[in-house]
Phi, psi and omega in degrees: 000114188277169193240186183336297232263004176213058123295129160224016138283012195264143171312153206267350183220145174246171179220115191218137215283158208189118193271135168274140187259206188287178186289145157082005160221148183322154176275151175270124169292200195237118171258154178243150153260144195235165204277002140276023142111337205289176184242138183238172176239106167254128208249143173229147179295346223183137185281307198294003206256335187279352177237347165283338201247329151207133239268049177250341162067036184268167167281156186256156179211168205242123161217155213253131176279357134319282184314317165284350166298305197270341168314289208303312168330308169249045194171055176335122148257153176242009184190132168275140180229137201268151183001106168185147176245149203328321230260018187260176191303174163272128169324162200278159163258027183230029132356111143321337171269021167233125168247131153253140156341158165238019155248017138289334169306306202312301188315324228265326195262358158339269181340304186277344179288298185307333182238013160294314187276323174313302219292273190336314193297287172326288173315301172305332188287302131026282181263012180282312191304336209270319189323134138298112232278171169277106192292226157237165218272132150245128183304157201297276205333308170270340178289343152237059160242335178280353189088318168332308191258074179342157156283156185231305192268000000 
């Protein structure tokens, strides 16, 4: 999974879909939520390919992986997915047209961390359940006066 921030095949400007705010403030970009939950930025090498591939017929703005950098920051993503269009399938995730982030990692391994500890917990309770309960304890001597315990010798 490559990730943003060590892209060295990445375009030196992307073109990314951009909702216009009021005069005198920055454009929002535009996020999709994708259907296991993550948030993408989809981004184009090119405004024609940003107006062939997405159809939202919003406006654009040209950014720098700086820029797109300092974007994530105040307007967390957790993955860029490059010319591809929002409303066609999702990429695969180790796409060469998927960067990811490095607080979708942070999530991700949250996430594996979080059902590592379920899992253990569903085991132990597992083999609690499996044990053999313990009757009460007689000492060997009457039980073998009661007949219940054979003499071996």
């Amino acid at each position: 999974m490559p990730c943003m921030e060590s892209r060295q095949n990445a375009p030196d400007v992307v073109f990314v879909p951009v909702i216009d705010r009021a005069a005198g403030q920055e454009p929002e970009i535009v996020l999709h939520t994708l259907g296991d939950g993550r948030i993408a930025l989809y981004a184009y090498t090119d405004p024609q390919t940003l107006s062939r591939l997405h159809a939202g017929g919003e406006s654009w703005a040209s950014y720098t992986m700086t820029e797109l950098q300092a974007a994530h920051r105040s307007r967390p993503y957790d993955l860029v997915i490059l010319d591809a269009d929002p409303a066609g399938p999702e990429p695969e995730r180790d796409s060469s047209k998927v960067w990811h982030t490095p607080s979708a990692y942070q999530r991700e391994l949250s996430q594996l961390a979080a059902r590592a500890e379920a899992l253990s917990a569903e085991i132990e309770q597992a083999e609690a359940k499996s044990r053999p309960k313990a009757g009460p304890v007689r000492p060997v001597r009457k039980l073998a006066r009661s007949g219940l315990l054979a003499a071996s010798c």
